[in-house]
C-alpha positions, 0 to 999 in steps of 0.5 A, a space after each residue: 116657478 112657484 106653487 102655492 097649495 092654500 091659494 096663494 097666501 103662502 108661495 114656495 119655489 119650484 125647482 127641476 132639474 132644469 135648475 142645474 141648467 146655465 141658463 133657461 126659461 120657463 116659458 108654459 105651464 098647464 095642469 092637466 085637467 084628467 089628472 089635476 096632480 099631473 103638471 107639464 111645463 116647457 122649459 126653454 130649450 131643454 124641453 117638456 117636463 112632467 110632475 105626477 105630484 103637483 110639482 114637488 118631483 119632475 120627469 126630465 124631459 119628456 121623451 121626445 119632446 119638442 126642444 130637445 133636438 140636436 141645436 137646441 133652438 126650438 122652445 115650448 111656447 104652449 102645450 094643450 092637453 085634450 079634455 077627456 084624453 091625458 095621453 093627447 098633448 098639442 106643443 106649439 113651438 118657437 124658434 129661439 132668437 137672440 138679438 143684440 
């Protein structure tokens, strides 16, 4: 995950607490636009994360959040968050596959 904050002339790597994990992908991630320093992104099967300052800091996970139940399989695929109301999220999940 990167971040740009001059529109992307210059990138910078963002990194979670995800980062500590064996293995994990990055699979979405929204501004919420109530709140645009407020950032989410669904990290594979750790769950939804949150930053309240564009990315620099992040709350792991959310609590609750789809991904994190017993078996790990699920993952964040999409999040939505209602115009007008930043307490109103949608998470769509997928299931985790591994073929091969």
């Amino acid at each position: 995950l990167f971040r740009s904050d001059d529109h992307g002339v210059h990138w910078v790597e963002v990194t979670g607490p995800w980062s500590s994990a064996p293995s994990f992908a990055i699979h979405e991630v929204v501004v919420d636009p109530n709140q645009p320093n407020r950032v989410y992104a669904g990290v594979s099967t750790l769950g939804l994360f949150r930053s309240e300052d564009r990315g620099a800091t992040w709350v792991m996970p959310v609590a609750n959040s789809p991904g994190t139940g017993p078996g790990g399989k699920s993952y964040i695929a999409s999040v939505a968050i209602k115009p007008g109301d930043s307490n109103r999220l949608l998470v769509g999940t997928g299931e985790g596959v591994m073929l091969g």
